[in-house]
BAFI-603071 format. One line per 2 residues: number of its first residue (from 1); for each residue x, y, z of C-alpha. Coordinates in steps of 0.25 Angstrom, whole numbers. Each point is the difference from the previous one (the first is absolute). Example, Ala and Ser with C-alpha at 12.3 -4.5 7.8 and 13.67 -1.06 7.14 Angstrom:
1 = 49:-18:31 ~ 6:14:-2
//
This chain:
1 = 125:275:883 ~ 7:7:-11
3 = 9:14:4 ~ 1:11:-10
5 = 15:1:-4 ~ 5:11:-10
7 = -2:-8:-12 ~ -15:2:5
9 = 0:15:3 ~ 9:3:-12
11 = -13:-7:-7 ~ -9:8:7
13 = 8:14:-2 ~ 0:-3:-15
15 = -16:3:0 ~ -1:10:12
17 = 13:7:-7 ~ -9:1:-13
19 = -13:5:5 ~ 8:7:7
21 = -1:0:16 ~ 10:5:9
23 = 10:-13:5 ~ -1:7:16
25 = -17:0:-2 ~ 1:-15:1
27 = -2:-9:10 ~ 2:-15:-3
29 = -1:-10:9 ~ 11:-12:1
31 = -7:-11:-2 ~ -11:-5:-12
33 = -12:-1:5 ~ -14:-6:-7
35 = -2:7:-13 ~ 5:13:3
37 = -5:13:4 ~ 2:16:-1
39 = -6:8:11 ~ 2:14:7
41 = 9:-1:12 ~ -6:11:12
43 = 13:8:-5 ~ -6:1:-13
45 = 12:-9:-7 ~ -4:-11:-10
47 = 1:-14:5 ~ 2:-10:-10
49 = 0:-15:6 ~ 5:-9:-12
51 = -8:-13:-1 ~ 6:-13:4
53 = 2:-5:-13 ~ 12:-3:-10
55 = -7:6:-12 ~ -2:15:3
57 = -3:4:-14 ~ -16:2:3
59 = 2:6:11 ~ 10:10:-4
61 = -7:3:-11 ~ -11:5:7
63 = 6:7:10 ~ -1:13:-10
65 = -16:-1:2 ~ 0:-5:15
67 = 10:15:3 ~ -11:8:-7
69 = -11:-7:8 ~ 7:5:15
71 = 4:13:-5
//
């Protein structure tokens, strides 16, 4: 079971930060799970489950295109 640290976030806001999407809109979950997923919390925040995985390169590079797709 791998946890997100701030090394991982600080990843994370480097694309979100570009795209850009407000830090407070985010919901992100501690612990890498599967490949990952974004989805729309009832509250309407965007949830982004980082994928349990020591390369997150793909992933991050298609969070862009997985933001779009849940609006």
């Amino acid at each position: 079971m791998r946890i997100v640290d701030q090394r991982i976030m600080n990843q994370l806001f480097a694309v979100t930060d570009e795209i850009p999407v407000d830090r407070e809109a985010l919901q992100v979950p501690l612990v890498m799970e599967g490949e990952g997923k974004v989805a729309r919390t009832k509250k309407g925040r965007l949830e982004i489950t980082l994928p349990d995985t020591d390369d997150l390169g793909p992933f991050l590079a298609s969070l862009p295109e997985r933001l779009r797709a849940v609006g």
